[in-house]
N, C-alpha and C positions, 0 to 999 in steps of 0.2 A: 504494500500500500504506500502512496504516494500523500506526503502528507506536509502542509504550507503551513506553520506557524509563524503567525503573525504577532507579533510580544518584544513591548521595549523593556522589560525586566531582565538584564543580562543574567542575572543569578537564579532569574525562572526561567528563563528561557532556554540555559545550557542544563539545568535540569530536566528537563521534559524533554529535549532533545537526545540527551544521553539513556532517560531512562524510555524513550520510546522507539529509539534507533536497539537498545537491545531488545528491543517486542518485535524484533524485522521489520521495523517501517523505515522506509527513508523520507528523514526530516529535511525539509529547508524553511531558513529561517529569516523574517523578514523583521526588520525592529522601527522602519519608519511607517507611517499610516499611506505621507504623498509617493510612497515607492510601491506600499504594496497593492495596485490593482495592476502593473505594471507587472509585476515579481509573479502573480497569480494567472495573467495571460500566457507569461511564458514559462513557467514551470507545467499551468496546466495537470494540480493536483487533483487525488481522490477527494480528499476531504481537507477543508482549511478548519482551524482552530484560530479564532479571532479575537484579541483582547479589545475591548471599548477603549480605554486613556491610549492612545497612541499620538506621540509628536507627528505634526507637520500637517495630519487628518485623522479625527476621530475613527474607531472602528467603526460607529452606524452608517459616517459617510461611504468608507470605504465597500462595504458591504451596498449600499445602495446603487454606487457607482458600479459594481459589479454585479449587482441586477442587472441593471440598465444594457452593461454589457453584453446581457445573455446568456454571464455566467453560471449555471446551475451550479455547482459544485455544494454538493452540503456544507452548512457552516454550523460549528459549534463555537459561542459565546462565549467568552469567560471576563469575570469581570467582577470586581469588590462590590458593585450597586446591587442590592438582592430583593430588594424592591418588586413586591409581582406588577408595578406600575415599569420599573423599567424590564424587567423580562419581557412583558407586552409590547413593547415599543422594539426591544429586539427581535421579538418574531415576527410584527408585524413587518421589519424592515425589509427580513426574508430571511432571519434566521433559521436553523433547523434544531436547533437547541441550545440549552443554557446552562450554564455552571460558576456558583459563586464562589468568587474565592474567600477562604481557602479551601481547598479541596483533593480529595484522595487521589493519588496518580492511577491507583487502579479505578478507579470511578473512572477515569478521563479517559483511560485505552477503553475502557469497555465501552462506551457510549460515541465514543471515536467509529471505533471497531461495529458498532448497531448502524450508526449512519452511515459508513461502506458498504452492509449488506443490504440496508433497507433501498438504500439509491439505487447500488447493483441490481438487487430485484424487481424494482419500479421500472427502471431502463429497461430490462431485458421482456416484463410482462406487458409493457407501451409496444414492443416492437424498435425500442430508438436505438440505436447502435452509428453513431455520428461520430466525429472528432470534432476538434474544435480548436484555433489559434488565431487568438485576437477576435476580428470577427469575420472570417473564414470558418467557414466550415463543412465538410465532407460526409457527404451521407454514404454508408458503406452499403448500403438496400440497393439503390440507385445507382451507387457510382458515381454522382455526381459532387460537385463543387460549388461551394456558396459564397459571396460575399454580400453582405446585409442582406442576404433572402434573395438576390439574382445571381442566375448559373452562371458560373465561368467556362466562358470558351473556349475551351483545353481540349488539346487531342490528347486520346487513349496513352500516350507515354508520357505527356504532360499529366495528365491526372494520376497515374500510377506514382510519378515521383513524387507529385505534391500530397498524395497519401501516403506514402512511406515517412518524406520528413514529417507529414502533423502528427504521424504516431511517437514519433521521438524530437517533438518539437524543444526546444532549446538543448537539445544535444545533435552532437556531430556524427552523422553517419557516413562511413568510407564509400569513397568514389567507384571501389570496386563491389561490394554491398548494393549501389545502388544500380550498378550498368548489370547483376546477376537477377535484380527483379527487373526495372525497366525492359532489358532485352534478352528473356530468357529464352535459352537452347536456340541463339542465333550467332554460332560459332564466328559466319563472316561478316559480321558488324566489328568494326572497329572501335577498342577500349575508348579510343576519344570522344565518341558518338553520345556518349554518357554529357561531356562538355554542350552539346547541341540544348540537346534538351533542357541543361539548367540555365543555361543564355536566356531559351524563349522566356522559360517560366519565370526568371526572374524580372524578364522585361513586361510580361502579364501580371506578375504579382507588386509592379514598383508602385502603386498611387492603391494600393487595399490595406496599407495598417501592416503590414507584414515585409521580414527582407530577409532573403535569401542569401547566407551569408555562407564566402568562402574559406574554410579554415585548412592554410596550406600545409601539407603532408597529413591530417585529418581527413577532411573530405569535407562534406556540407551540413550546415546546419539551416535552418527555420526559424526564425523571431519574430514577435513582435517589436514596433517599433513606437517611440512616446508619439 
């Protein structure tokens, strides 16, 4: 499980990270408010953990801003206010739950761990099985590509590469990874041919919120961009 804690408490927040990276989750960790819808586009986590007081933008903004975005991502709340007056104002903003501090670390994987399965289950009994990067997005039913809800005009190996990178969107996937799905069991294509295709796409993808970035003797990664 891929999990975005968002927390400017350094001495909470390398706690929870340490003790939930040994639960096999992989943590990243954001501690400004104005970084993290930014930090949550491109990490593209299962589940965020949200604390309210955060420098530069509150958590309810952040979380609103990431409605807006389209972000589904469950979110669990945490936060000193225990108030059922601000829990309500948390859910209502689009929270998926809530937890005051102070609080059990095992309360907080478990109820982490509930909202991974409940989404998982939700998703998969809707039929929705999408990706998602910035506001791109790839229905895997279809095949097709979105940006703000109009298809993108991509040919079949353009669409293939730009779903391989939003599956591993803000990491680098190797050039040769990609030229073994883009053109597969096509012995006389040439390894450069791989270069073709991310030219176009990148020159399709330069004005959508997203850049195609190349990282040399890596290969390519997917971002968003501010």
């Amino acid at each position: 499980m891929r999990l975005l804690l968002i927390e400017d408490d350094v001495s909470l927040h390398t706690t929870l990270q340490r003790s939930l990276v040994r639960s096999g989750m992989r943590v990243e960790v954001c501690a400004d408010g104005s970084r993290a819808l930014a930090v949550w586009q491109a990490q593209q986590p299962d589940v965020v953990v949200l604390d309210l007081s955060l420098p530069g933008l509150d958590g309810l903004a952040v979380l609103a801003q990431a409605r807006a975005a389209k972000l589904d991502t469950p979110v669990l709340i945490l936060t000193a206010r225990s108030t059922v007056g601000d829990r309500v104002v948390g859910l209502n903003a689009g929270a998926d739950d809530y937890l005051a501090k102070p609080f059990d670390l095992d309360e907080l994987e478990a109820r982490v761990r509930a909202l991974h399965r409940r989404h998982s289950a939700a998703a998969r009994d809707n039929g929705y099985d999408s990706l998602q990067c910035g506001q791109l997005h790839f229905d895997r039913d279809s095949g097709a590509a979105y940006h703000q809800h109009q298809v993108l005009d991509l040919t079949p190996r353009e669409l293939t590469l730009l779903r391989i990178l939003m599956e591993k969107a803000g990491h680098a996937v190797s050039k040769e990874r990609l030229f073994e799905l883009v053109f597969p069991g096509e012995p006389d294509v040439h390894f450069e041919a791989i270069e073709v295709v991310v030219y176009r796409l990148r020159k399709k993808l330069a004005d959508k919120g997203v850049e195609l970035v190349t990282l040399r003797g890596l290969g390519y990664l997917l971002k968003t961009t501010p």
